[in-house]
C-alpha positions in Angstrom: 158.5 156.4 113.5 156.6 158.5 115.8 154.1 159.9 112.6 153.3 156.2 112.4 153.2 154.9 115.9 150.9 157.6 116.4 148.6 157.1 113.6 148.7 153.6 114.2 147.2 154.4 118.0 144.9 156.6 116.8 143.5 154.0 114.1 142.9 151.6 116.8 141.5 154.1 119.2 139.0 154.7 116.5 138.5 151.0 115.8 138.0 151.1 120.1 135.6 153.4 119.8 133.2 152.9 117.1 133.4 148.7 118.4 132.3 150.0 122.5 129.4 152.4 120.4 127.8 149.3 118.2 128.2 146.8 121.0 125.8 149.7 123.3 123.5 149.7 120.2 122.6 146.0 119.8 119.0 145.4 120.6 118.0 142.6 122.9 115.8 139.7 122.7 112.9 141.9 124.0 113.5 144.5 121.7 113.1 141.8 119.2 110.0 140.4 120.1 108.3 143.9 120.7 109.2 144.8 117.1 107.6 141.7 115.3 104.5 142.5 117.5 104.3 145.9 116.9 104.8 144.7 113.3 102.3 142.2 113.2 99.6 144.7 114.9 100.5 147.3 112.3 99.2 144.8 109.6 96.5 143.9 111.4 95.4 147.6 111.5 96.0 147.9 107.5 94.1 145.0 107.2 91.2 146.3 109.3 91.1 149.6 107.4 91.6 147.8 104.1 88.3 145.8 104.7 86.4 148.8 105.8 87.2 150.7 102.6 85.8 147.8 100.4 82.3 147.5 102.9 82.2 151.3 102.0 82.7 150.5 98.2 80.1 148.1 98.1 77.6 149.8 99.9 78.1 153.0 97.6 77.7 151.3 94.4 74.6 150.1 93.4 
């Protein structure tokens, strides 16, 4: 009885645990919005870069 009583604490001091780490993890609302406009500039950028490459194409061929 004490084996299992014991593992059985342990199992839900684990379960505690690793539930108070993820619940410190979770990203907020700003988080959120910050990453969709980091994303969005990020593809403006490769779209910028992307459209520079082809003026340099087109100017090199003749």
């Amino acid at each position: 009885m004490i084996v299992l009583g014991t593992a059985a604490a342990l199992a839900v001091a684990a379960f505690v645990v690793v539930a108070w780490r993820d619940r410190r993890r979770e990203s907020g609302r700003e988080d959120a919005a910050a990453a969709r406009e980091a994303a969005g500039t990020q593809q403006r950028y490769a779209a910028e870069r992307h459209g520079v490459q082809g003026e340099v194409w087109r100017r090199q061929t003749p």
